[in-house]
Backbone as a printed PyTorch tensor [residue, N CA C, xyz], in Angstrom:
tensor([[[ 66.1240,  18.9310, -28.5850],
         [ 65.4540,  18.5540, -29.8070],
         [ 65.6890,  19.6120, -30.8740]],

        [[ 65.6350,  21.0270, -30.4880],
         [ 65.6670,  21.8780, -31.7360],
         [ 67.0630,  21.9950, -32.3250]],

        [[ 68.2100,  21.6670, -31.7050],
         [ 69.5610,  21.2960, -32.2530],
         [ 69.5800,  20.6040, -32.7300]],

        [[ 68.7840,  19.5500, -32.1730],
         [ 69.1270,  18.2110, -33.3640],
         [ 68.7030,  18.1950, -34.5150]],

        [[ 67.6110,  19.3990, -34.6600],
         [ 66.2800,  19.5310, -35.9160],
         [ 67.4580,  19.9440, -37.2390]],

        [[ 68.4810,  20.8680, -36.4980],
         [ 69.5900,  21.2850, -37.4710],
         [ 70.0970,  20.3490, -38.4490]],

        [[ 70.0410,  20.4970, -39.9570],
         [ 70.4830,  19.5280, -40.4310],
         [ 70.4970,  20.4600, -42.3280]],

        [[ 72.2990,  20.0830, -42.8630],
         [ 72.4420,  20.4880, -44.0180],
         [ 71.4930,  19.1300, -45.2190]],

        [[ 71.2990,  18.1810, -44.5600],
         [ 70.8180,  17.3600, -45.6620],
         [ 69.4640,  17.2090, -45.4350]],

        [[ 68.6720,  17.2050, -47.0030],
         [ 67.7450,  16.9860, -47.1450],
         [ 66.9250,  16.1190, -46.4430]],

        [[ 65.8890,  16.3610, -45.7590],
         [ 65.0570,  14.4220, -45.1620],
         [ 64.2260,  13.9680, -45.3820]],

        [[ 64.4430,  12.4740, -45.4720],
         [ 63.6120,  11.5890, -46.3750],
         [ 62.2450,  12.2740, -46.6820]],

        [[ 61.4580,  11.2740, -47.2580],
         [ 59.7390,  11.7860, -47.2010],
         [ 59.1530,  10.8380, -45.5920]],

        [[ 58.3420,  11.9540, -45.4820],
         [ 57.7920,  11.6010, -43.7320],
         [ 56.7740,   9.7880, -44.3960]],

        [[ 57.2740,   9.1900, -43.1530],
         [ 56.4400,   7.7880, -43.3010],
         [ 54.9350,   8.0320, -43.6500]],

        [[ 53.9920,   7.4280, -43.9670],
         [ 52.5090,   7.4120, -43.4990],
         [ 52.3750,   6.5910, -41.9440]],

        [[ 51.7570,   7.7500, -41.4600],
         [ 51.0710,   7.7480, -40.5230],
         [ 49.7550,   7.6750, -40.0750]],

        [[ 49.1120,   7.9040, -38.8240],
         [ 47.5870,   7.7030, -39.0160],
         [ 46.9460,   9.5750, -38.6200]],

        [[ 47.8640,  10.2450, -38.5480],
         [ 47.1370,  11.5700, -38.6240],
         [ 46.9790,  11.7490, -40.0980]],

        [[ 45.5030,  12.2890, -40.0750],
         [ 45.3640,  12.6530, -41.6540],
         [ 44.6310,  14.2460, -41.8390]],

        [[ 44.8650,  15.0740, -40.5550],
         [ 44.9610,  16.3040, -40.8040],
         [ 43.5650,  16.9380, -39.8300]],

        [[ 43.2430,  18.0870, -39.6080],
         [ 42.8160,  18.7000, -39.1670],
         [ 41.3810,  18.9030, -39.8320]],

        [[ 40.2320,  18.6270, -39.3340],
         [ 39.2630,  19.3930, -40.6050],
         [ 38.0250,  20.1660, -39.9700]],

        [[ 37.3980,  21.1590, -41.1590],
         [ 37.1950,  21.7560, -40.5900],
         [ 36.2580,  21.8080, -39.5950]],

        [[ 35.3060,  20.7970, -39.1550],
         [ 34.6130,  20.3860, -37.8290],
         [ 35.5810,  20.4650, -36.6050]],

        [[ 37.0490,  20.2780, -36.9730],
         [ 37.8300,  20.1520, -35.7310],
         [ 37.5080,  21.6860, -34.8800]],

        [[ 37.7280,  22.7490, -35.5080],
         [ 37.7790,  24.2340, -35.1690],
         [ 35.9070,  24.7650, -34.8870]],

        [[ 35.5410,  23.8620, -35.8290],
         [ 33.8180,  24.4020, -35.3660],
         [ 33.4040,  23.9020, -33.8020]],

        [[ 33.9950,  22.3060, -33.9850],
         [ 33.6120,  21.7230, -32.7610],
         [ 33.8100,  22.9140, -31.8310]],

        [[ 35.2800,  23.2660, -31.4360],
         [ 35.8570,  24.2710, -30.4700],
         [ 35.2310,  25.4340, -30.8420]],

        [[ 34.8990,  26.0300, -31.7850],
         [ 33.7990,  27.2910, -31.6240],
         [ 32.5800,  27.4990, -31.2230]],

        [[ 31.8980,  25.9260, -31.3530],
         [ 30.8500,  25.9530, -30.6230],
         [ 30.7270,  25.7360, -29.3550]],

        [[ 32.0150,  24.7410, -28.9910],
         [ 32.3060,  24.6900, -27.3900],
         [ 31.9560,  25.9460, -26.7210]],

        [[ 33.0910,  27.3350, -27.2450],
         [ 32.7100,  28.0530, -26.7530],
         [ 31.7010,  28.6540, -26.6050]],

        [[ 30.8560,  28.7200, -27.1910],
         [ 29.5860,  29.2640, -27.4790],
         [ 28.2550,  28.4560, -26.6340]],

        [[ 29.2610,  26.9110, -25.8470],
         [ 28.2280,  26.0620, -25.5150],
         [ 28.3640,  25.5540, -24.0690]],

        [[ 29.1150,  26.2210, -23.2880],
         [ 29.8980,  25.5280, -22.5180],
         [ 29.6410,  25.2960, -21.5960]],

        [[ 28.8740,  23.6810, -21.4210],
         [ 27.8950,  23.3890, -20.5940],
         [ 27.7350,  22.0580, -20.7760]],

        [[ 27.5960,  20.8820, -19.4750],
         [ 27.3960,  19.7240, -19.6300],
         [ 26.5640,  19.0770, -20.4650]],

        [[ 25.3150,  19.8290, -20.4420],
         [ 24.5270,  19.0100, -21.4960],
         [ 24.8230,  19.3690, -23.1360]],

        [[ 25.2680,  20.5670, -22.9920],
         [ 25.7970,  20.2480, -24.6230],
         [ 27.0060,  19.3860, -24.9090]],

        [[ 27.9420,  19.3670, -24.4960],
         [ 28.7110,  18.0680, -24.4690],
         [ 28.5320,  17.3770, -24.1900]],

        [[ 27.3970,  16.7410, -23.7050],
         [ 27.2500,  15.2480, -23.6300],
         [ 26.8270,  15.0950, -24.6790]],

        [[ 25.9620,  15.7860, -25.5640],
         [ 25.2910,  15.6380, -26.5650],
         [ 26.1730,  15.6250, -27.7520]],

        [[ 27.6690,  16.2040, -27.2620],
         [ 28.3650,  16.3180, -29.0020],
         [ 29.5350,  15.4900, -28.3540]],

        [[ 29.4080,  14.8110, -27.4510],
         [ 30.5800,  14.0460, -26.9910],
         [ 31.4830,  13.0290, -28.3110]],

        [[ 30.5390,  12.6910, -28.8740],
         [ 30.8570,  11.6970, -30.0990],
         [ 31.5960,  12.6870, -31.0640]],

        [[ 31.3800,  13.8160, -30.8740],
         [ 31.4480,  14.8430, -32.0940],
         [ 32.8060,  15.1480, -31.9440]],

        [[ 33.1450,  15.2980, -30.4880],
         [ 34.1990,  15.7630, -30.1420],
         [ 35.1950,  14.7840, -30.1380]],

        [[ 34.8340,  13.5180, -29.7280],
         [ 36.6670,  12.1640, -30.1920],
         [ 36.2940,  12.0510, -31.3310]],

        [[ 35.4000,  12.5290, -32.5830],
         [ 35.7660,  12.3240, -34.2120],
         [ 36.6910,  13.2280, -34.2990]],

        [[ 36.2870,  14.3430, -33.8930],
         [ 36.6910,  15.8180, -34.3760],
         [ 37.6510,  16.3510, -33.9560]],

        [[ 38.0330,  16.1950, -32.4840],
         [ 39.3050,  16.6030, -32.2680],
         [ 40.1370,  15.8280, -31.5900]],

        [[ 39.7290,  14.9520, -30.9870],
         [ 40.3380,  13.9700, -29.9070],
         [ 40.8950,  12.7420, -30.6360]],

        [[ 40.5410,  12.2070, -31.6240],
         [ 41.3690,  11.4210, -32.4040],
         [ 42.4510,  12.1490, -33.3570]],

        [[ 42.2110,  12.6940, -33.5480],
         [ 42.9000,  13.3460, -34.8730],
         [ 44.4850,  13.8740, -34.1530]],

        [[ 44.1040,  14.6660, -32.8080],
         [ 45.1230,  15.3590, -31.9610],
         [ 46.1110,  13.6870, -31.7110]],

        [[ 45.4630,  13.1190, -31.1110],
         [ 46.0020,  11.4290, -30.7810],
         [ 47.1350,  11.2430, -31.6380]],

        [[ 46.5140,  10.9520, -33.2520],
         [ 46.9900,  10.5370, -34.1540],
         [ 47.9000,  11.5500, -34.3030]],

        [[ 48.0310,  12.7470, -33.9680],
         [ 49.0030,  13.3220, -34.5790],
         [ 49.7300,  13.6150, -33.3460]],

        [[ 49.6910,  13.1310, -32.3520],
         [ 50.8310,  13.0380, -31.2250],
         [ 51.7240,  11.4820, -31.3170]],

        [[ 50.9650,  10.7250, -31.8690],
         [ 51.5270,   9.4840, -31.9810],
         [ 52.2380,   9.0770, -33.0110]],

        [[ 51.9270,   9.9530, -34.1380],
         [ 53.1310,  10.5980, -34.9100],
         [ 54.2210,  10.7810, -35.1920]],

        [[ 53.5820,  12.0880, -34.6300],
         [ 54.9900,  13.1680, -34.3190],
         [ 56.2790,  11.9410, -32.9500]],

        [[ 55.6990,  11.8080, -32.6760],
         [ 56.2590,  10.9640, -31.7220],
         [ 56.9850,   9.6780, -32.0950]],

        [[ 56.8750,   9.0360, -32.7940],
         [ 57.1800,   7.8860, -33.4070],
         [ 58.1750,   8.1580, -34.5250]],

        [[ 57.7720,   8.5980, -35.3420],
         [ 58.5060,   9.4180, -36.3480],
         [ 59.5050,  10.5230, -36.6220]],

        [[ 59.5410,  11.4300, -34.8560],
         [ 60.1360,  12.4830, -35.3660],
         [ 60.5810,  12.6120, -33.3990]],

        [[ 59.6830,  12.9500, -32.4750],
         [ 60.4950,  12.8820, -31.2310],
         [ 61.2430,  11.8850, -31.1010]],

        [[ 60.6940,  10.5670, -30.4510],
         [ 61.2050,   9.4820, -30.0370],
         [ 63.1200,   9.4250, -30.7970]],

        [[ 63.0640,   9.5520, -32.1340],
         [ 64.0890,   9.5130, -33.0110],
         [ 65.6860,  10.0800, -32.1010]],

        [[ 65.0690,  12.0760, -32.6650],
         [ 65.6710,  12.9840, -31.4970],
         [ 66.1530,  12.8860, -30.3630]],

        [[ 65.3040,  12.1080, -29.8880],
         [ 65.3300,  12.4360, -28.2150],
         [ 64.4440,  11.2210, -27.6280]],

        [[ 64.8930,   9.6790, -27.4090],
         [ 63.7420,   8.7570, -26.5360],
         [ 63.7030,   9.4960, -25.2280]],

        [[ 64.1410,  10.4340, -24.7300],
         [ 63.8520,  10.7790, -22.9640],
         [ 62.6400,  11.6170, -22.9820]],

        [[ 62.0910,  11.6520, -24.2420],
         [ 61.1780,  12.7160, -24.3210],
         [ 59.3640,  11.6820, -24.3160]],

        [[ 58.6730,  12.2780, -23.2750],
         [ 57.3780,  11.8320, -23.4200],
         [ 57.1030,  11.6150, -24.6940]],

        [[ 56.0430,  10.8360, -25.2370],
         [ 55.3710,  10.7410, -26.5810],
         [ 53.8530,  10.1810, -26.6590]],

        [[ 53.4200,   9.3920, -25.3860],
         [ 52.1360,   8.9060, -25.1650],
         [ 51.2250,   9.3110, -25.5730]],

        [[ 50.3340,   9.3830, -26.5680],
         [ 49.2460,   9.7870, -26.4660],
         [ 48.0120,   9.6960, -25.5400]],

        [[ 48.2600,   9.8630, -24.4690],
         [ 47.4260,   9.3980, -23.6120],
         [ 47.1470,  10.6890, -22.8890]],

        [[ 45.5230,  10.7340, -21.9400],
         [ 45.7000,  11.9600, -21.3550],
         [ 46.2540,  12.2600, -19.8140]],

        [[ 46.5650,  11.3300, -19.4060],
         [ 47.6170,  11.5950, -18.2920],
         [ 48.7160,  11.6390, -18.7710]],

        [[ 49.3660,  11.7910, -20.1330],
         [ 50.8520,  12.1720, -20.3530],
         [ 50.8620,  13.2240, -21.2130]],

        [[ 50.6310,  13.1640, -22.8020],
         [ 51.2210,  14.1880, -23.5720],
         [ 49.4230,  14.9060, -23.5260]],

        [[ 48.6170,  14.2570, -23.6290],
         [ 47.3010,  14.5690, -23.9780],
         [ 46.5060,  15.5100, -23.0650]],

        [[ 46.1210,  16.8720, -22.9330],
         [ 45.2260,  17.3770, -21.9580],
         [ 43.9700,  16.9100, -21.6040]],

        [[ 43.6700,  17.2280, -21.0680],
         [ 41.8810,  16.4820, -20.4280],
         [ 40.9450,  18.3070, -21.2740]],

        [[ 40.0390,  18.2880, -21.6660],
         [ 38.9720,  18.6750, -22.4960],
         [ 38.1930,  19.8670, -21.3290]],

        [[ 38.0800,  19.0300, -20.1030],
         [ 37.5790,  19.3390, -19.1050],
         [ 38.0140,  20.1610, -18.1330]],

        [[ 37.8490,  20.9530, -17.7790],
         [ 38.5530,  21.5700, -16.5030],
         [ 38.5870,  20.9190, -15.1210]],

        [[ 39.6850,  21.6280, -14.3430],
         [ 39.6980,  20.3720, -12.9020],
         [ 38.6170,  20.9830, -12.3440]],

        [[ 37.4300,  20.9990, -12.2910],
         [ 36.5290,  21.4410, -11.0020],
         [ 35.9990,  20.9740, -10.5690]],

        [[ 36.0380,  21.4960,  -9.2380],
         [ 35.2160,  20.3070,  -8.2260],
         [ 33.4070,  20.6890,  -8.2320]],

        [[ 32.7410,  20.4030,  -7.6250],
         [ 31.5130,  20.6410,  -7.2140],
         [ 30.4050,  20.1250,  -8.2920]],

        [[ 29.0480,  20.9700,  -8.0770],
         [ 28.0850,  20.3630,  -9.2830],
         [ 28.1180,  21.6710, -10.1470]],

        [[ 28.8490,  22.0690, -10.4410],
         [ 29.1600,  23.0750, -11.4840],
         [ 28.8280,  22.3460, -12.9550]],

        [[ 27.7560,  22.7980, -13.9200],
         [ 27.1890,  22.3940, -15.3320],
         [ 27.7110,  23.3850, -16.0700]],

        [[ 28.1660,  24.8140, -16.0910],
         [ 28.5470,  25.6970, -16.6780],
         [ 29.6860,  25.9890, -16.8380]],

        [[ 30.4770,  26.4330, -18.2390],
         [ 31.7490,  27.1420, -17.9600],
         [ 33.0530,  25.5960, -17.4910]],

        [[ 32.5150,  24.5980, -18.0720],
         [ 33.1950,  23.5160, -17.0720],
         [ 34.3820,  23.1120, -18.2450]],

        [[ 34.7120,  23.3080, -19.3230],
         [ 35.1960,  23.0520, -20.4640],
         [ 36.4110,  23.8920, -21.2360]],

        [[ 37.3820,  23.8130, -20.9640],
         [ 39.0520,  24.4300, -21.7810],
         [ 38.2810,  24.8490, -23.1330]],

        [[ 38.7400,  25.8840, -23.4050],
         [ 37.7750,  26.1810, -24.7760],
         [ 38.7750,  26.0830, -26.1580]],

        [[ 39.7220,  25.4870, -25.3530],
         [ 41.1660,  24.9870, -26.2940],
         [ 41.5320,  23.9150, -25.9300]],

        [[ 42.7500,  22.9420, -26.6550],
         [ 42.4630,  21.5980, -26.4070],
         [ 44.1400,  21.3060, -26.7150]],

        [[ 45.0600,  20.5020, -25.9850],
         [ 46.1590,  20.7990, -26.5130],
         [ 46.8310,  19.3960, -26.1370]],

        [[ 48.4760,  19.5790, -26.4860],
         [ 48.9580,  18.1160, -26.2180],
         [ 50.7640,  19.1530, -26.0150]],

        [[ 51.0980,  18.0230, -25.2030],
         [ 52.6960,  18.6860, -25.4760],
         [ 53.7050,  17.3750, -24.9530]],

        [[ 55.0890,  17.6170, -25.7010],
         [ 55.9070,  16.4370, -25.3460],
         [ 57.0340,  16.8740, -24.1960]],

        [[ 57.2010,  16.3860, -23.6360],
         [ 58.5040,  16.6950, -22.2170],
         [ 59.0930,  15.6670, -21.3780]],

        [[ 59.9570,  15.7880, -20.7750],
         [ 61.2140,  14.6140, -20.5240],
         [ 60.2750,  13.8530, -19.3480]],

        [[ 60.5170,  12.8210, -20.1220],
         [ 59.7280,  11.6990, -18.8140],
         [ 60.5050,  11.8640, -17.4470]],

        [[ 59.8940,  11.8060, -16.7100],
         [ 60.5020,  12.0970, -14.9530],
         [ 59.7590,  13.0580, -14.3000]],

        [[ 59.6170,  14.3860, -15.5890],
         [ 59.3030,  15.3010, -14.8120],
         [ 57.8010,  15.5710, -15.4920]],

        [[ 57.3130,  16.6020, -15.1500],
         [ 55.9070,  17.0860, -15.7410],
         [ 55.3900,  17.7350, -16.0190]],

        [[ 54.5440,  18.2680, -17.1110],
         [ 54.1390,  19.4030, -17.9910],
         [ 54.2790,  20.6310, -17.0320]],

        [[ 54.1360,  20.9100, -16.1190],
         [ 54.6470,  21.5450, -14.9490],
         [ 55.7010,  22.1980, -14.2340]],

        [[ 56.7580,  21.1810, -15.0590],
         [ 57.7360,  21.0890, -13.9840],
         [ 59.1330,  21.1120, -15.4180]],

        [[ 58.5530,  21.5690, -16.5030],
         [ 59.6290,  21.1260, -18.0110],
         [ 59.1570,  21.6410, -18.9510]],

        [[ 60.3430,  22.0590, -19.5750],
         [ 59.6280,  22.6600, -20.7630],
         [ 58.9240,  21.6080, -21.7690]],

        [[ 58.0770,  22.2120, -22.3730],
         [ 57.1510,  21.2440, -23.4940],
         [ 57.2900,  21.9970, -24.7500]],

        [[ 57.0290,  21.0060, -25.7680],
         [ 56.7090,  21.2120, -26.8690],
         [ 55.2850,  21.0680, -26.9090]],

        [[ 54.8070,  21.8630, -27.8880],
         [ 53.1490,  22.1950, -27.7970],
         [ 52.4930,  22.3590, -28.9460]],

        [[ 51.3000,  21.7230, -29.2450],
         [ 50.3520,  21.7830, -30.0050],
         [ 49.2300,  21.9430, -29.3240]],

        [[ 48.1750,  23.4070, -29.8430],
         [ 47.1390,  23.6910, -29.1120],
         [ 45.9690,  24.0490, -30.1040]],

        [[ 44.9010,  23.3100, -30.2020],
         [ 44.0350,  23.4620, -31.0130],
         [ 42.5550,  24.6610, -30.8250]],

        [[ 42.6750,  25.7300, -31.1420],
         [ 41.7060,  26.9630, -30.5520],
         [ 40.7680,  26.8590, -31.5640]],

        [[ 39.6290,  27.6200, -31.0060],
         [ 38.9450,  27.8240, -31.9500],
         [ 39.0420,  28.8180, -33.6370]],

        [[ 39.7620,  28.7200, -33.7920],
         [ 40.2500,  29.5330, -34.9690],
         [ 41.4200,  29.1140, -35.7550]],

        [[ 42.6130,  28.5430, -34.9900],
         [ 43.4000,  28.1860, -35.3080],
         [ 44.2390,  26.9550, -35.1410]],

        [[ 45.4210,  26.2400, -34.8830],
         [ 46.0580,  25.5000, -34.5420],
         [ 47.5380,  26.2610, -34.4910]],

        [[ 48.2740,  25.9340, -32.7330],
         [ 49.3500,  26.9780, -32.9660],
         [ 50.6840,  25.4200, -32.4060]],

        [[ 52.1640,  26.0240, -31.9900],
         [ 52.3940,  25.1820, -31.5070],
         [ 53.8250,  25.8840, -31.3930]],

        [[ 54.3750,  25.0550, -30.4090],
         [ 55.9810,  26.3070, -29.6220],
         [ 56.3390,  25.3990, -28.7510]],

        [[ 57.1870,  26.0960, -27.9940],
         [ 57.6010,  25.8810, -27.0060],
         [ 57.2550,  26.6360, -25.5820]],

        [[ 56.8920,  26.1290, -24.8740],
         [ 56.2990,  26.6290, -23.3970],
         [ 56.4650,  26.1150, -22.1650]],

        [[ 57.3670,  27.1390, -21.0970],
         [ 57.7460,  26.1220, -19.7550],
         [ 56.6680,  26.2300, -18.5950]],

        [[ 56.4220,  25.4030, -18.0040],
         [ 55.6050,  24.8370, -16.9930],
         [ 55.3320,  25.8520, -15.9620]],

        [[ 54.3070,  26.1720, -15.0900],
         [ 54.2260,  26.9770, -13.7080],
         [ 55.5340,  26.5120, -13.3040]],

        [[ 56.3380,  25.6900, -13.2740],
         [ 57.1880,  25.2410, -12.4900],
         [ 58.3440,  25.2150, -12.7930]],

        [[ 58.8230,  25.8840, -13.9850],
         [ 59.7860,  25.4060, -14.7880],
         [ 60.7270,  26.6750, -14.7170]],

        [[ 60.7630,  27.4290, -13.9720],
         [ 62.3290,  28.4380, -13.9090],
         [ 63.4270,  27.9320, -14.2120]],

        [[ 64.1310,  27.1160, -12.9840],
         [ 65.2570,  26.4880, -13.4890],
         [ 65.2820,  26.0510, -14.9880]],

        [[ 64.4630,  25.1470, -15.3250],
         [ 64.7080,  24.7670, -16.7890],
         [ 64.7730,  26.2020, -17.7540]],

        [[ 63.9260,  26.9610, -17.6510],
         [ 63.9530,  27.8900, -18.6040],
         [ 65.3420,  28.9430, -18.2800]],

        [[ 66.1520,  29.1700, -17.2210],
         [ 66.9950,  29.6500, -17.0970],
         [ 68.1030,  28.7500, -17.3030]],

        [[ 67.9670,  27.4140, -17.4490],
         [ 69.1890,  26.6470, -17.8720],
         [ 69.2570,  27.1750, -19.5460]],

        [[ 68.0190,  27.1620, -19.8160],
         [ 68.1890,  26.6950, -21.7760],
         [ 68.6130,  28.2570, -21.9010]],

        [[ 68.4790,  29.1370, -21.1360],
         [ 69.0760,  30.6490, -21.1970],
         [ 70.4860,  30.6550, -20.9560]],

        [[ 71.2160,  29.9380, -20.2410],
         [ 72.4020,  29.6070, -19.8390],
         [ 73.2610,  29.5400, -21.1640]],

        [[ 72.2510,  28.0630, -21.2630],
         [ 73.0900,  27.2720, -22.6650],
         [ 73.5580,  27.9400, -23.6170]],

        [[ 72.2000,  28.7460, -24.1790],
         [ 72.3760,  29.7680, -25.1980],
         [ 73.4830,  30.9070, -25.4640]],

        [[ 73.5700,  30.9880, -23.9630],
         [ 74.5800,  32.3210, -24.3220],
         [ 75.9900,  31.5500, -24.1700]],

        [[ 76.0980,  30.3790, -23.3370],
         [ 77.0440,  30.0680, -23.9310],
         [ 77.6270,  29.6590, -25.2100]],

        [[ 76.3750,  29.0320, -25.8690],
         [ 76.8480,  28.3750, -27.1070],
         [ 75.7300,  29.0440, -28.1730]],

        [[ 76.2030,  30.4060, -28.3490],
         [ 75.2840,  31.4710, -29.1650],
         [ 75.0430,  30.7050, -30.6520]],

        [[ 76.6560,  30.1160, -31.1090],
         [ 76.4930,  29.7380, -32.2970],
         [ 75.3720,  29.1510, -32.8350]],

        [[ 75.3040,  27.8210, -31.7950],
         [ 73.7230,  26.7360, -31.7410],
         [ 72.7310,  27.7550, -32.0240]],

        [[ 72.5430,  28.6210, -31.2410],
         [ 71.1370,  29.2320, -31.5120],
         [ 70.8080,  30.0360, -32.4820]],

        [[ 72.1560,  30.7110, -33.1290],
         [ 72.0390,  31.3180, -34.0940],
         [ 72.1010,  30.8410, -35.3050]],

        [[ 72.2940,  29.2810, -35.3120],
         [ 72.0020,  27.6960, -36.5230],
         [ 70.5240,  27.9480, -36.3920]],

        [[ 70.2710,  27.2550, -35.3700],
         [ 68.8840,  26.9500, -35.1570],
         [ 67.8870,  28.1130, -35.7760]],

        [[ 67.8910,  29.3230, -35.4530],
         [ 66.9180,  30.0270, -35.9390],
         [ 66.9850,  30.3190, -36.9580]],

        [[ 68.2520,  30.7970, -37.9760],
         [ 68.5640,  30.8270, -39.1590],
         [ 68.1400,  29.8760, -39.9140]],

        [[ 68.2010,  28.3860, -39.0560],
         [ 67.3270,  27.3760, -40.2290],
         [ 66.1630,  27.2190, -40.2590]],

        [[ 65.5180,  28.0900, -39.3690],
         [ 64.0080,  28.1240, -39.5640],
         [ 63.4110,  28.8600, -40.4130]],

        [[ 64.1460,  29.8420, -41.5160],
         [ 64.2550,  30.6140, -41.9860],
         [ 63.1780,  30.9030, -43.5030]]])
């Protein structure tokens, strides 16, 4: 995808879409998470939380995805869903644990269908309490991949030295 991002010509204006941006309840929500992090306060701001961050992240995975992965690259996840590009809010824990049960960050990432956030590198959007960041990041599982795209590089330095120069 980031080779393909390379490009001497101008591009169009981005379609309308249904993300319409970040606001600032999105980052309070997650600051108070942290500050709250406990079943009964999320149950109580549950509503607060798919206005505030859980739609908005959606909309802007379904997006980016439609508009700008899919294009690039169809082998690339794009679902907004939370068994694919979408994280779960929640942590995996088992037991009757009420405390501490809650990611105090909230994120989404795109990667080659087959394999899994795990197992591939992703593209990433992660919403913290303070900020919104977003990169590239390979999986607990992902050596090989990350030593292939190390491979690539040095073979074909030029690519990479396009690529970052046009990020410029």
């Amino acid at each position: 995808v980031l080779f393909r991002l390379i490009t001497k010509e101008t591009p169009p204006p981005p379609p309308e879409g249904d993300f319409r941006g970040f606001e600032v309840d999105t980052f309070k929500f997650m600051e108070d998470l942290a500050a709250n992090n406990n079943l009964g306060w999320f149950d109580a701001n549950r509503q607060r939380f798919k206005d505030s961050v859980d739609r908005p992240l959606r909309a802007l995975v379904k997006d980016l995805g439609e508009q700008i992965i899919t294009p690039l690259d169809p082998k690339l996840e794009t679902s907004p869903k939370s068994n694919k590009c979408i994280s779960r809010i929640r942590k995996n824990l088992y037991g009757k644990q009420t405390d501490n049960i809650y990611h105090e960050f909230f994120w989404a990432a795109f990667y080659r269908k087959g394999l899994t956030k795990q197992t591939d590198a992703q593209l990433f959007i992660t919403i913290f309490p303070e900020k919104c960041t977003f990169g590239i990041y390979f999986g607990e599982q992902a050596n090989d991949v990350q030593q292939q795209l190390v491979r690539s590089m040095g073979q074909h330095p030029e690519l990479g030295k396009e690529v970052f120069s046009s990020l410029k």
